[in-house]
C-alpha positions, 0 to 999 in steps of 0.5 A, a space after each residue: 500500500 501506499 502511504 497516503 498522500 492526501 491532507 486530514 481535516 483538523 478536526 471531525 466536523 471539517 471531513 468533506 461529507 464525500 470523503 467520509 463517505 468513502 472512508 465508511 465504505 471502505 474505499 479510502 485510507 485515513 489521512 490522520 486519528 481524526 479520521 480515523 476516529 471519525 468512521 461508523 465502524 459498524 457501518 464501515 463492516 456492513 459494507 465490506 461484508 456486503 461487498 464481499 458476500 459475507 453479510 451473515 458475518 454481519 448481525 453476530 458480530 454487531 452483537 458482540 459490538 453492542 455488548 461491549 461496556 465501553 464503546 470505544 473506537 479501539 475496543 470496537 475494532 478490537 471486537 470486530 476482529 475478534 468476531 471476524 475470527 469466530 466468523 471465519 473459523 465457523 465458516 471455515 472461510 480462509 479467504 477473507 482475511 486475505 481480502 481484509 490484509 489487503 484492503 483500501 481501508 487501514 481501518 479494515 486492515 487493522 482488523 486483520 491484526 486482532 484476528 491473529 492476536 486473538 487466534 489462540 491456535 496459532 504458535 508465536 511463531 506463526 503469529 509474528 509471522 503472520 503480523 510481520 506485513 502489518 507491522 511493515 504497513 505503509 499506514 502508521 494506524 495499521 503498524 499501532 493495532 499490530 504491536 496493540 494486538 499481539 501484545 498480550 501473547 508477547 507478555 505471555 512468552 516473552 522469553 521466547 518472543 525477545 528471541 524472535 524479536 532480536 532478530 527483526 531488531 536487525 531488520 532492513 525495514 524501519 518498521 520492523 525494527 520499531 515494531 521489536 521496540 513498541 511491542 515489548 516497551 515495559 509500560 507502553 501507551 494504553 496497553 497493558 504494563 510488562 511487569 518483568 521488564 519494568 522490574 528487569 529490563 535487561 532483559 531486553 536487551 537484545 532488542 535494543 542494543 542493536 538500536 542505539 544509533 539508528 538511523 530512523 527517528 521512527 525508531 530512535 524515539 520508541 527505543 528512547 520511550 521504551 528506556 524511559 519507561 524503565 526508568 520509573 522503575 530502575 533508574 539506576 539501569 538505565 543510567 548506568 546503560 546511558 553512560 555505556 552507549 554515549 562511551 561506545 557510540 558518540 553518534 548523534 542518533 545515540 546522543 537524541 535516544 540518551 537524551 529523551 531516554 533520560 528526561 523523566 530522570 533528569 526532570 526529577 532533578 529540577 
């Protein structure tokens, strides 16, 4: 896909009704989170299964929506692909997330990285396999919804899932290499705390060190806030790993990651 070249409004109000309407059927990518905030979920999967024969996927799905305590945008997408796995697995249809991983929409796409976070039958292999093309997504919504979607399978094999990860640290794609940092950040934005890496963050490591200097402010400011959050709970580590970096790499990438790194340190100080 790619990104989208096009201007957001600033506010909701300001959408052109043209192109609200072609973002709620689908055929169009949100410019920025007004956007994206700004579409009918539920009208957004009506046309989509309608669109692809699948409108009896509709009407069980809408009532896992309804039933939700908090309507929230997130937590609705994060349903819609929780009910588009359990729709798929009892029709036994395998293409349509080939239809959705591939869609005009980020927002449709997006549900394509819950339906793999929520299928239990699949390995942690195969899930960072399968959620490696939206992690690499040209759309920044799409790459958020997949670090928030596997993320609770990280927490739950994370010896296993640093291992995997270190190697994507490697990777050639900015994305991927962000991806390795944002998913495993200790605290992390709206998502649920790694209390082992708040308490241990060394043993992140081996996703990180190979992060220092990179070239990527995309990454360089994930691989910062993932310190950070270490550092409201082991400072001392995170200065001490500070001192080692600025020592080993006197690059201006290592510099901006050091800096931002220690701000909640350095502010305490003030």
């Amino acid at each position: 896909m790619e990104p989208v070249k096009r201007k957001g409004a600033r506010t909701t109000k300001e959408i052109p009704k043209s192109t609200l309407k072609r973002l709620n059927q689908g055929e169009l990518e949100s410019a920025n989170v007004v956007e994206w905030f700004a579409i009918d979920r539920r009208l957004l999967l009506k046309h989509v299964l309608v669109k692809h024969d699948r409108e009896k996927y509709l009407q069980p799905i809408l009532e896992m929506v309804d039933s939700l305590e908090k309507q929230t945008s997130n937590l609705i997408s994060e349903t819609i692909g929780a009910g588009l796995l359990q729709q798929t697995t009892l029709y036994n249809d395998k293409e349509f997330f080939k239809i959705i991983s591939h869609y005009s929409s980020d927002l449709v796409r997006s549900w394509g990285t819950f339906m793999i976070g929520k299928n239990t039958d699949l390995t942690l292999k195969q899930m960072l396999e399968k959620i490696r093309p939206f992690a690499a997504d040209a759309h920044f919504n799409v790459r958020e919804e997949a670090w928030t979607a596997v993320r609770p399978r990280i927490i739950a094999n994370l010896d296993e899932s640093i291992y995997s990860l270190s190697e994507w640290s490697l990777s050639e794609n900015d994305n991927l290499r962000r991806f390795a940092s944002e998913v495993t950040r200790p605290r992390g934005v709206w998502c649920k705390h790694i209390e082992v890496l708040k308490e241990y963050p060394q043993r992140g490591l081996s996703i990180l060190e190979p992060l220092k200097s990179d070239s990527s402010k995309y990454v360089r400011d994930s691989v910062a806030n993932w310190l950070n959050d270490a550092s409201k709970t082991q400072p001392d580590f995170v200065v001490q790993l500070c001192q080692c970096w600025g020592e080993e790499s006197e690059t201006k990438e290592t510099q901006y990651i050091i800096k931002k790194a220690l701000r909640t340190i350095n502010k305490s100080k003030n």
